[in-house]
N, C-alpha and C positions, 0 to 999 in steps of 0.2 A: 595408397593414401588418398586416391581420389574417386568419385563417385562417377563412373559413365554411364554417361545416358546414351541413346543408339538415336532420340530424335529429341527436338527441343519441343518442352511438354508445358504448356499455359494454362493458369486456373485463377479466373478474376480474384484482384483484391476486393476483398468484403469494405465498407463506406467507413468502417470505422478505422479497418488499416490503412487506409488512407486519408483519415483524417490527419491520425498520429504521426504520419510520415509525407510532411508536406512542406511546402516552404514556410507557412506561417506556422506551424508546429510540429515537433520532433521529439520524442518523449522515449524514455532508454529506462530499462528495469537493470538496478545491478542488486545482485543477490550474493550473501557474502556467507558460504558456511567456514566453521570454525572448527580446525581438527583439532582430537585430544590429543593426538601422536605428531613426532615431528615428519612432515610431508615427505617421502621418500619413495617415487614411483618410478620403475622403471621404465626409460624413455619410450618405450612404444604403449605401452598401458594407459596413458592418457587419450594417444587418438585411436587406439582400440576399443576404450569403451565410445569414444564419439561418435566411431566408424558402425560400429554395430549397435549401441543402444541410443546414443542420445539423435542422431542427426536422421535415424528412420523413424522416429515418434510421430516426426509431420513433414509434408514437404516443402512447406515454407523455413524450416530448417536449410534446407539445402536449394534455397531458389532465392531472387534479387525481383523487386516490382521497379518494372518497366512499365513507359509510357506510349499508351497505342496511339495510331494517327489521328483517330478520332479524342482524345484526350483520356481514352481510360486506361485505366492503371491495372497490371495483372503480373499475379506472381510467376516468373520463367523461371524454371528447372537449369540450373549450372551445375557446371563440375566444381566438387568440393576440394580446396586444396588445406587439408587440414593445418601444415605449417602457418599459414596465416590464422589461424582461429585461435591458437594458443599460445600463450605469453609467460614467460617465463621472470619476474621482476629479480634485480641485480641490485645489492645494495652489500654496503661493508659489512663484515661477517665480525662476530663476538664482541657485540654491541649490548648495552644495555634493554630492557624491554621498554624504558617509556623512549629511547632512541626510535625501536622497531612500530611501537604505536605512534607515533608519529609519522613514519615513513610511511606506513598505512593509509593513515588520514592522507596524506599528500596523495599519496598515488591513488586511492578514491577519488578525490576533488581531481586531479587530474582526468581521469578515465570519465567521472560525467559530465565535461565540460568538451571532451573529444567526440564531433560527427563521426558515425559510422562512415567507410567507403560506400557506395550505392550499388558498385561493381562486383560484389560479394554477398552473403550470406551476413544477415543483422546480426551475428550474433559472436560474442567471443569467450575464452576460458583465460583469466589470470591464474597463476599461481605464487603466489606469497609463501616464500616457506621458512620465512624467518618469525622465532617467538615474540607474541607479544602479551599484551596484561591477559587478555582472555583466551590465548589460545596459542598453541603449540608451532601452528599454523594457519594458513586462511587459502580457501579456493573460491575464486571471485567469477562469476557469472555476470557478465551482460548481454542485455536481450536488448533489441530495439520493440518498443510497445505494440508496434505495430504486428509481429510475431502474437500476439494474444496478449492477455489481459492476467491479472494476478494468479487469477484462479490456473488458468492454461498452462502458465507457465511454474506455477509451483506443481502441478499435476505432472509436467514434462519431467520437473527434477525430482520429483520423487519416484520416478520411474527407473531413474538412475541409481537409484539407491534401496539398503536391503535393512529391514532390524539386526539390532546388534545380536538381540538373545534367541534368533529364528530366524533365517533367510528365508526361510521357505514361508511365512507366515507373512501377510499385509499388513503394511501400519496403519492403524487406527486413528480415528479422532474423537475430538471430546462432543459432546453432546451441544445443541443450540437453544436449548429449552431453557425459558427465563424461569424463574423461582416462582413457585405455582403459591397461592393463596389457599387458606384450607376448608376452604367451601366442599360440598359432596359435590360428586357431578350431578345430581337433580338441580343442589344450587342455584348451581354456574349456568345450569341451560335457561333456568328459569330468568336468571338475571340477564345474559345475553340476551334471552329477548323483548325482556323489557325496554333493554337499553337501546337496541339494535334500530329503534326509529327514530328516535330525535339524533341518536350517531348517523345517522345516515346522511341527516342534512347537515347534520354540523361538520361530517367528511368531504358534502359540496362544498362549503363557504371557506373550508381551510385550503381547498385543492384549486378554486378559482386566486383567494389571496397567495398562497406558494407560489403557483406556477407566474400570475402576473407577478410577484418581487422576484422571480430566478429570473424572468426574460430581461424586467428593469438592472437586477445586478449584473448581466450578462452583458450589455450595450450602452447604460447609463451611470446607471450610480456605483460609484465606486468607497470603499474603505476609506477610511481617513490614513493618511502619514503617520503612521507611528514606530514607538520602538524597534514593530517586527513588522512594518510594512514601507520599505522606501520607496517604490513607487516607482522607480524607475524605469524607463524603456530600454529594454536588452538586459534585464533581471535574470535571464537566461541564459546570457551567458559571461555572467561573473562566477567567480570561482566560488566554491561553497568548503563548508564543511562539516563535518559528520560526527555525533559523538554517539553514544546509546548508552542504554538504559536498564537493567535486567530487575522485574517484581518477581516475587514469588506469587504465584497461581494461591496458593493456598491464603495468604492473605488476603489475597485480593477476592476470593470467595466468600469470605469472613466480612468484607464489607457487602457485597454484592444481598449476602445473608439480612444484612440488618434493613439493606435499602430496598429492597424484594426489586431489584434489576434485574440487568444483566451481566457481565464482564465485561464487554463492548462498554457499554453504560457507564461504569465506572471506571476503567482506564481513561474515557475520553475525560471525563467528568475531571479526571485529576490533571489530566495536559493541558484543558483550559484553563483550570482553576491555578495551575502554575504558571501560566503563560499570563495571566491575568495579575499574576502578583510579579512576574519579569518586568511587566511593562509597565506596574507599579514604581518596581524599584530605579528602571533608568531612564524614566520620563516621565515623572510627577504627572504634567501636566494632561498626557496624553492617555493617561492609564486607563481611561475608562472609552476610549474614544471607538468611533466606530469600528466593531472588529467582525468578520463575518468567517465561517470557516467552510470551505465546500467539503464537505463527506460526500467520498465515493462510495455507490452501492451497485451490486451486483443484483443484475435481474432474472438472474437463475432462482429456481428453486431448489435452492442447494440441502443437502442433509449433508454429506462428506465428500470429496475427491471422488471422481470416477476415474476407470484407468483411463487412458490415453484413448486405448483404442473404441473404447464405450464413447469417447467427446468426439469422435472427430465421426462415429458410425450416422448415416443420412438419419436424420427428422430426432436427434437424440435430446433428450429431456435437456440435459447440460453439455451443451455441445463447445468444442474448441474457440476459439476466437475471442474477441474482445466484446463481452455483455455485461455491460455496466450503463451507468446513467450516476451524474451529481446532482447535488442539492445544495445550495447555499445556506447555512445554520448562522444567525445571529449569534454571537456569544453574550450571555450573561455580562452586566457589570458587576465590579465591585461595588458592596454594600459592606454597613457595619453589622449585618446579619451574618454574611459569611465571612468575615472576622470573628463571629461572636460562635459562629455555629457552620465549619464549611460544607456539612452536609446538606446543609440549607441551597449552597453554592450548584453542588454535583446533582441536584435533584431537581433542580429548576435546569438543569442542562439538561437532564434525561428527559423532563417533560417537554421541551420546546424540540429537539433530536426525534422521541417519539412519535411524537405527534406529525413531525413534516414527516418521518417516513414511510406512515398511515396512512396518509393524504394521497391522492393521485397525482400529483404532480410529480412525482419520480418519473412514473409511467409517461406523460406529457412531454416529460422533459425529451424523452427517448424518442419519443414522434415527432418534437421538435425538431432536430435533428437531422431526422430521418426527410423530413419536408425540406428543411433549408438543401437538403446535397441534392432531390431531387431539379428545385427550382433555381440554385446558384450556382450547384456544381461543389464537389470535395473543398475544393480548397477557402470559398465562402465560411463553409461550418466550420473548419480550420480556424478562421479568424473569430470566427464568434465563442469557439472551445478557448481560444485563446484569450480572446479578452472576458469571460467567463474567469479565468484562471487569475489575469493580471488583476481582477477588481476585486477580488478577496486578499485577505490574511495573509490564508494559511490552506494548505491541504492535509486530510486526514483519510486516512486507508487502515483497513487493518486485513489479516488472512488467517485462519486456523493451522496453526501445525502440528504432527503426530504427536501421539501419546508416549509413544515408547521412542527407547535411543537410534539413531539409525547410523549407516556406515558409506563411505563411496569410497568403491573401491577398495576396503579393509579398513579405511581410516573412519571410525569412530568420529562423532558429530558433537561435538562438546557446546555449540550453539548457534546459531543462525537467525540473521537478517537482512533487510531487503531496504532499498529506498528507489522511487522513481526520480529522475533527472531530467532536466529539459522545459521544467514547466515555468514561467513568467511569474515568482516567487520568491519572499525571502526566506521561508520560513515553509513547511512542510514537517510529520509527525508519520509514520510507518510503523505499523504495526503486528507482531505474528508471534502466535506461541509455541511451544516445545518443550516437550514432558511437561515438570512443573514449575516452567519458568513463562513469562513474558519477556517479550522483548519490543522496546521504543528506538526508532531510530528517528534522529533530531538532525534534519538538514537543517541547514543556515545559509544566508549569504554573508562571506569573510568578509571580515574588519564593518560589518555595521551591525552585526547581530554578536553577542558573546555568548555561545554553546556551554563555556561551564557555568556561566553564571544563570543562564536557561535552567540547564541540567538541575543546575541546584536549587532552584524553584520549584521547579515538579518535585526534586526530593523534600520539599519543605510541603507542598501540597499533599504530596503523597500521605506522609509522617503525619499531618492534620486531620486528614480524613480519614487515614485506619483510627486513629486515638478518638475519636471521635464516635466513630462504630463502634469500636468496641465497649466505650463506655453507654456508649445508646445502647447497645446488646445484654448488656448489664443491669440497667434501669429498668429495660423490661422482664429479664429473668427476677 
């Protein structure tokens, strides 16, 4: 059950895994799939598949960052002692389900509010095997951030895992192409180029204004106190909690169709639009007040998952690790426009989203970064990631998930999500699909934020906006 090494084997932490794993920041992925079957593995099957599929993926799997005498930081090769990796949850048995979903929620809010050991491997396996509303059972993943970044680690776990209707077969994903206009392509070329010059300055003047309000939101200006922002220091480590969300893909196309988006586009479109009518309804006053949301973007040029071992192979296009970079998004206020008409709402958010993440300033953002660790050292950009985090909202992420059903371990995958933990926040939005479902996951920080009455915002947003497409879809048919 344990992994020997014959010599102790060192490979530097990358600037970004040691950003995530610092004293001023500590950021933990827990990843939650959902079996259709009730969980029933035999005892060794668990650290079998660890032992041979999941903990050889990478060797920061089975390694601890240590700090060298000169102050840097590098991942050491340990022996893996799998009893500690995996957790088995205990709870009274023929119980109700909204009994077991609750118990859920506890033991999430519990789990991301618990530091890893340092003296181990960042990473652990729950197991929930009791039913709840959506599922039979739950197998609970946390990663410590620092291990990679969404992309790495959905890549890790779906290496774990096989299709339901073909193991032999790879799972698929959906496509990233926004709803194309129906110009010919002579058109399109003729019009890009016309437009391509006065864009070009107009792409300086947005990339000097982004990147100066991201450094200002990052060190100075902060969000106003509102509903979904208290503001507090050590927001990170109050207890949260968790509820989600499940659209169907197919509707949300159906809008996507009418607004010529993208999906990305309109899910966010509808989380602020709800978040905007939450903080209508439990603070009159503050409902419109400064609200800023950082979206995470990946700087890969991604088309779908590579395997594992294509991410981690030297100079690879999408290679393993943590490549991302934020943006800070102003959000929209309310108007009597988007009362009257919310696509009005979701489309002034796509353009304002669009537009920063056009601009060079993503890019900047990334260099920034990269400058501060050279000139202050890791744990400097620590603070400034952090107080980047603490002067906004809200955070928002999203991932693509396969097309087809998948299985771990025989157990069928009836749904799955993710949320990041650790960040200096009340309020956080997660995002990932799966066949034809979407799925939102809604952190909170407990007793000042309320999750169903959240929830049920976005459901009133949501329900605005299809009805609204669809009769826009209407008008012009």
């Amino acid at each position: 059950m344990e992994i020997a090494l014959e010599e102790e084997a060192f490979e530097p932490a990358s600037p970004s895994s040691q950003y995530l794993n610092s004293s001023n920041l500590s950021l933990s992925v827990i990843a939650v799939l959902e079996s259709k079957i009730p969980i029933e593995f035999e005892e060794p099957l668990p650290i079998n598949l660890l032992k041979d599929v999941f903990v050889p993926i990478n060797p920061r799997f089975s390694s601890i960052m240590v700090t060298g005498k000169n102050g840097t930081r590098k991942w050491k090769r340990v022996e893996v002692n799998y009893q500690d990796h995996i957790k088995i949850s205990i709870f009274p048995t023929q119980k109700p389900l909204n009994f077991y979903d609750e118990c859920l929620s506890t033991y999430i809010s519990n789990l991301a509010t618990e530091q890893f050991p340092q003296n181990r491997p960042l990473w652990e396996i729950h197991i929930f095997k009791y039913p709840t509303s959506d599922a039979a059972g739950s197998i609970i993943f946390k990663l410590h951030h620092s291990l990679g970044d969404g992309y790495s680690l959905m890549g890790a776990l779906l290496s774990c895992l096989q299709r339901v209707d073909d193991p032999s077969l790879p799972l698929t994903f959906p496509s990233r192409q926004r709803s194309n206009l129906t110009n010919s392509n002579k058109n399109r070329g003729f019009i890009r180029t016309f437009k391509s010059v006065p864009r070009f300055f107009k792409g300086i003047v947005n990339t000097v204004y982004d990147f100066g309000w991201s450094t200002l939101k990052s060190t100075l200006v902060e969000d106003d106190r509102t509903a979904i922002r208290s503001g507090d220091n050590g927001v990170e480590f109050r207890p949260i909690v968790l509820v989600t969300k499940t659209f169907s893909l197919d509707s949300l196309k159906q809008i996507k169709a009418s607004l010529n988006v993208t999906i990305n586009d309109v899910i966010t479109g509808i989380v602020v639009y709800g978040t905007r009518l939450y903080m209508q309804e439990v603070k009159q006053e503050s409902c419109n007040g400064k609200f800023t949301a950082l979206v995470l973007f990946n700087t890969r040029a991604l088309g779908s998952y590579q395997s594992v071992s294509d991410m981690i192979r030297p100079n690879s296009d999408m290679p393993w690790g943590n490549h991302f970079t934020f943006l800070p998004v102003s959000i929209p206020k309310l108007t009597n426009l988007a009362d009257n008409n919310p696509l009005a709402f979701v489309q002034k958010a796509h353009r304002i989203i669009d537009r920063k993440r056009n601009s060079g300033s993503v890019w900047l953002t990334s260099k920034l970064l990269d400058f501060l660790r050279k000139l202050r050292g890791p744990e400097a950009t620590a603070r400034f990631i952090h107080g980047t985090l603490k002067n906004t909202s809200m955070a928002l992420t999203n991932l693509i998930g396969p097309v087809e059903e998948m299985a771990l371990a025989n157990h069928p995958i009836e749904g799955l999500y993710f949320v990041v933990t650790g960040a200096p926040q009340s309020y956080s939005v997660t995002i990932v699909s799966y066949v034809d479902k979407l799925r939102i996951a809604i952190v909170v920080e407990k007793d000042f934020i309320d999750p169903n009455k959240l929830k049920s915002c976005i459901d009133f947003a949501y329900d605005s906006i299809f009805k609204a497409a669809v009769n826009s879809s209407t008008v012009v048919k």
